[in-house]
DRENGU-559694 format. One line per 4 residues: number of its first residue (from 1); for each residue x, y, z of C-alpha. Coordinates in steps of 0.05 Angstrom, whole numbers. Layout:
N
NUM = X/Y/Z | ... $
This chain:
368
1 = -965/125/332 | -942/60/309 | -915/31/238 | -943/-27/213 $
5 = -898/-29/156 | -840/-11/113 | -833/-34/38 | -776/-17/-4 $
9 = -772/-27/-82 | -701/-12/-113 | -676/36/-47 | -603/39/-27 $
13 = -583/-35/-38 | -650/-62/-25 | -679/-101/-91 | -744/-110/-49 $
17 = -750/-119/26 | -811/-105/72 | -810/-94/149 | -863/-101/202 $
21 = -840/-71/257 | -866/-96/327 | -907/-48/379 | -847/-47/419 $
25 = -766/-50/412 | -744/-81/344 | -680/-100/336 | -645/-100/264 $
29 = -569/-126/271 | -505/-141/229 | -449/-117/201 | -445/-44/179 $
33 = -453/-23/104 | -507/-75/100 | -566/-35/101 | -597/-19/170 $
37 = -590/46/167 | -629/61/100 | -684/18/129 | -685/78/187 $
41 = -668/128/131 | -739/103/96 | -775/125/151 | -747/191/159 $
45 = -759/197/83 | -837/192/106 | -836/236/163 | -804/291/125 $
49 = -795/285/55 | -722/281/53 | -672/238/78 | -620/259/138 $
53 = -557/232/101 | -557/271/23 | -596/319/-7 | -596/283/-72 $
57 = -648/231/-82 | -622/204/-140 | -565/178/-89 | -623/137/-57 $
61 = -647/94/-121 | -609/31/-117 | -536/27/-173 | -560/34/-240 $
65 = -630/27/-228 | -677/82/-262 | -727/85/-199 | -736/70/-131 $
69 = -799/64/-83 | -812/80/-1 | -870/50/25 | -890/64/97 $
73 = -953/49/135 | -977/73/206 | -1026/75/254 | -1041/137/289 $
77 = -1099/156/342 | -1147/177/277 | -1128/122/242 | -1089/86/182 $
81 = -1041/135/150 | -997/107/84 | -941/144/55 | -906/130/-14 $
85 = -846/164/-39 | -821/149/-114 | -759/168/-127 | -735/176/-209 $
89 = -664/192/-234 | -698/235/-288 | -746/284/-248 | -770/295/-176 $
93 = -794/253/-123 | -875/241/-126 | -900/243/-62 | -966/208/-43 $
97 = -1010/200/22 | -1066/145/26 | -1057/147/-60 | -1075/223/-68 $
101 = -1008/253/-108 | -983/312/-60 | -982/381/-96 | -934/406/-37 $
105 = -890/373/7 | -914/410/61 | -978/360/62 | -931/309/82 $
109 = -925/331/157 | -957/300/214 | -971/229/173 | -917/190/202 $
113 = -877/226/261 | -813/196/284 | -746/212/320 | -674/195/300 $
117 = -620/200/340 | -556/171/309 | -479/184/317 | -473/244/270 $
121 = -524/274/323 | -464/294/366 | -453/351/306 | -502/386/339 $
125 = -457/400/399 | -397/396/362 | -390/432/300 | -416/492/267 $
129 = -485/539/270 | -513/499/210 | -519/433/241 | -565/463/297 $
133 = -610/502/255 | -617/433/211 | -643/402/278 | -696/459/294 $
137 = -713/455/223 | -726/381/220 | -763/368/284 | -806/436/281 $
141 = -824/420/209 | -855/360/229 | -903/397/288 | -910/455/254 $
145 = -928/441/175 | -937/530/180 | -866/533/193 | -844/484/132 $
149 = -884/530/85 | -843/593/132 | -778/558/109 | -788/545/40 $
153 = -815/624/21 | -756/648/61 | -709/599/19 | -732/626/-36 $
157 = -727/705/-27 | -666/692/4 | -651/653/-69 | -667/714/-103 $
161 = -645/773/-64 | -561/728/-64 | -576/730/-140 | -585/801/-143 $
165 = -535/820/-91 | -484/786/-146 | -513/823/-208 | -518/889/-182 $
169 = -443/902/-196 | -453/888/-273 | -523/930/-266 | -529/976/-213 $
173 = -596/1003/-229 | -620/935/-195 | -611/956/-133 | -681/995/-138 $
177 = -709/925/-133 | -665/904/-69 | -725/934/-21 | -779/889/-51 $
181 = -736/823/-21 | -717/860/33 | -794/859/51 | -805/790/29 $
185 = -742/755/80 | -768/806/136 | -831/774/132 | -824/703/126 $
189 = -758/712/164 | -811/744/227 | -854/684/220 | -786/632/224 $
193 = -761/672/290 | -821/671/326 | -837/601/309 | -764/579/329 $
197 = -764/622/395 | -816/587/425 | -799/512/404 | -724/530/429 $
201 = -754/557/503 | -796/488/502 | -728/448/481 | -696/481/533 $
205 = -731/464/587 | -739/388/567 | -670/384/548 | -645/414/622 $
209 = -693/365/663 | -667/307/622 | -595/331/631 | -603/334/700 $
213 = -635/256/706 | -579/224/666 | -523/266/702 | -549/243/771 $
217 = -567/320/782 | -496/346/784 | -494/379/704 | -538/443/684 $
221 = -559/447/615 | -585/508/581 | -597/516/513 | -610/584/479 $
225 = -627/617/418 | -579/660/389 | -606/696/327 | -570/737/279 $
229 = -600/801/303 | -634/827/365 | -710/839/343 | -739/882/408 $
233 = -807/847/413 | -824/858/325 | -784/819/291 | -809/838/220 $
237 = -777/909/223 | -718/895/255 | -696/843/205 | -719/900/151 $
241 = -675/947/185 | -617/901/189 | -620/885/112 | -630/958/93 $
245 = -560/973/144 | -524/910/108 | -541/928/36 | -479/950/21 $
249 = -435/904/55 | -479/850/22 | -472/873/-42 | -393/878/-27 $
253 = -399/798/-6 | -452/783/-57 | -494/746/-4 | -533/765/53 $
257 = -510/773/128 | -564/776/167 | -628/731/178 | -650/673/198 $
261 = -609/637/155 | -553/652/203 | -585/638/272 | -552/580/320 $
265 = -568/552/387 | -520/557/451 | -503/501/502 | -474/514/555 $
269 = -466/469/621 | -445/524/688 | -448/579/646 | -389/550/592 $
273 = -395/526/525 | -403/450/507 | -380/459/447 | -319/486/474 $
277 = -303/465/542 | -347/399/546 | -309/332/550 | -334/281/505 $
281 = -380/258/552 | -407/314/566 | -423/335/496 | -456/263/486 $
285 = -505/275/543 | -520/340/516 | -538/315/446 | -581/254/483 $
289 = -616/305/532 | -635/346/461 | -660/282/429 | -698/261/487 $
293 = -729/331/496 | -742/332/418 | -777/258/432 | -812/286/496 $
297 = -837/357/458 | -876/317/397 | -896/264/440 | -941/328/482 $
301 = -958/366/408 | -983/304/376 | -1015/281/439 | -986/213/420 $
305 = -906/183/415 | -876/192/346 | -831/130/326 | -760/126/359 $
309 = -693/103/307 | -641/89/341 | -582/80/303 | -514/45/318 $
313 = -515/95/392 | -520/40/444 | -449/21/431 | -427/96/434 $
317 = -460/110/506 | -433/79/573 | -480/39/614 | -508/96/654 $
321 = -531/133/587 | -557/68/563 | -596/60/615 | -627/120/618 $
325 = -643/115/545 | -671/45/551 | -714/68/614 | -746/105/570 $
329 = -771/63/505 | -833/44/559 | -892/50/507 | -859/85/443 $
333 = -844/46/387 | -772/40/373 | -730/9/315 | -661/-3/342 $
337 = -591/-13/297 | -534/-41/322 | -476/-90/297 | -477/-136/361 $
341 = -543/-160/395 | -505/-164/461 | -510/-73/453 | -575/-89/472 $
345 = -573/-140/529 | -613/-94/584 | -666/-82/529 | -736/-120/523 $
349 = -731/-135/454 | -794/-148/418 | -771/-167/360 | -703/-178/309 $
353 = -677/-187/247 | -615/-195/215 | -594/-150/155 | -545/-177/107 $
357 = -530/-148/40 | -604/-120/33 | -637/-177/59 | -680/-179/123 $
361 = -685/-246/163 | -721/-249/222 | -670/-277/285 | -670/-360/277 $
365 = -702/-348/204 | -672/-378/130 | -693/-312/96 | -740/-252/80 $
């Protein structure tokens, strides 16, 4: 897969700007808060809907402008694929592929593909249970539009049945209803488990032969899933027992314990936790491993390379990382940010441009 093109109308602090990224490694440089990264975060838009850094898209329309626009054009092995997002302070986002309106957002999937691995990535290792489940959600989303509908039925429910869990207090004779959301998160929980069972065993096994390049063979990385209950081979009832079990502690809480919703993902390098015991070092390889094996899983689903965004991370690995990463952009598009050209002295650099207060000028250029 390769982009031909990224056009942005009133996005972040872009006025209008359009890039045409090269087949290979392009480049965008300069200071920070100047807009490279919402030039990545347009992409990402496209691949998934919504962006990696706020769940608001009003926060993406450029200072008191009423609209914004995301333009993004590709070329995958079945052809020309064109993605529009526009944004409005007063309603949702209208999604459109090759000019046909999108009823769902799920339709979106599989259009433009990409990876980002950025700084924040190291959350994954570092902090809590929600930052890993927003990886598996992201990436499997994308390779799996089925488990993007999964997510957003189980959302709901789970909406619903919190909602009810807080109002039966004031009513009790609402807890008749409890069982009918009960069945409704056992379900489309089943379906999320399964789905993220397998992708994790896949992750796992990428991730660990990655590990073991970059770390010269001498650091084992596993990676497990850890859901919130133990499901014995049928999911669907055990998650329907565990909600009937929690009822009343839920109701107590007024939200529910158990579910998908609560699932993480375990590192561990010798048998002890990155997260807990892994120098800082350490817990950077282990996010890079997981973003290579995330890059190395779609490349095999979609039997072609999604687009790699790499933002601001060459400065933040040592030369061996950096290497290993670099080794790697052989035939996969990649759009690179960094502050310093010199980041990217070992690279073959097909192209760059210079980003300066939302402008884009190509390297040796007046302006664009």
């Amino acid at each position: 897969m390769r982009i031909t093109s990224i056009q942005l109308t009133d996005f972040r602090n872009y006025a209008r700007a359009e890039l045409r990224p090269c087949e290979g490694v392009t480049v965008l440089y300069g200071n920070n808060a100047q807009g490279k990264t919402a030039l990545l975060e347009a992409v990402v838009l496209s691949c998934t809907g919504r962006s990696h850094r706020t769940p608001r898209d009003r926060e993406l329309i450029r200072w008191e402008q009423e609209a914004g626009r995301v333009f993004v054009r590709a070329e995958r092995r079945d052809g020309g694929h064109e993605v529009e997002m526009l944004l409005s302070r007063q309603g949702r986002k209208t999604v459109k592929v090759n000019g046909r309106a999108l009823q769902r957002t799920g339709e979106l999937m599989g259009h433009v593909s990409g990876v980002l691995f950025a700084p924040e990535d190291l959350r994954m290792v570092k902090d809590g249970p929600a930052e890993r489940r927003r990886f598996i959600d992201m990436e499997l989303s994308q390779i799996r539009p089925a488990y993007y509908y999964a997510l957003q039925r189980y959302a709901h429910a789970l909406m619903q049945r919190n909602s009810l869990l807080r109002d039966i207090p004031l009513n009790p004779y609402l807890r008749a209803t409890l069982e009918d959301w009960d069945a409704q998160l056992a379900r489309h929980g089943a379906e999320i488990m399964a789905m993220r069972a397998g992708f994790i065993q896949r992750i796992s096994e990428a991730a660990h032969e990655n590990h073991l390049e970059i770390s010269g063979g001498l650091e084992d990385l596993r990676v497990r899933y850890v859901p919130s209950l133990e499901a014995d081979g049928d999911p669907e009832r055990a998650l329907m027992s565990a909600l009937s079990m929690a009822r009343d502690s839920d109701i107590r809480r007024g939200m529910t314990t158990v579910g998908p919703h609560r699932d993480d993902l375990t590192l561990t390098l010798a048998g002890m936790d990155v997260r807990a015991y892994g120098s800082q070092g350490q817990q950077r390889t282990a996010a890079l491993s997981l973003k290579l094996a995330e890059l190395d899983i779609m490349r095999r689903e979609l039997e072609e390379p999604p687009v790699l965004m790499l933002d601001d991370v060459m400065s933040e690995l040592d030369p061996k990382r950096r290497r290993h990463l670099l080794g790697r952009l052989n035939g996969i598009q990649t759009i690179v940010t960094c502050t310093d050209l010199s980041d990217l002295a070992e690279a073959e650099i097909g192209a760059a441009w210079r980003i300066q207060a939302g402008t884009i000028t190509p390297e040796g250029g007046d302006g664009a």
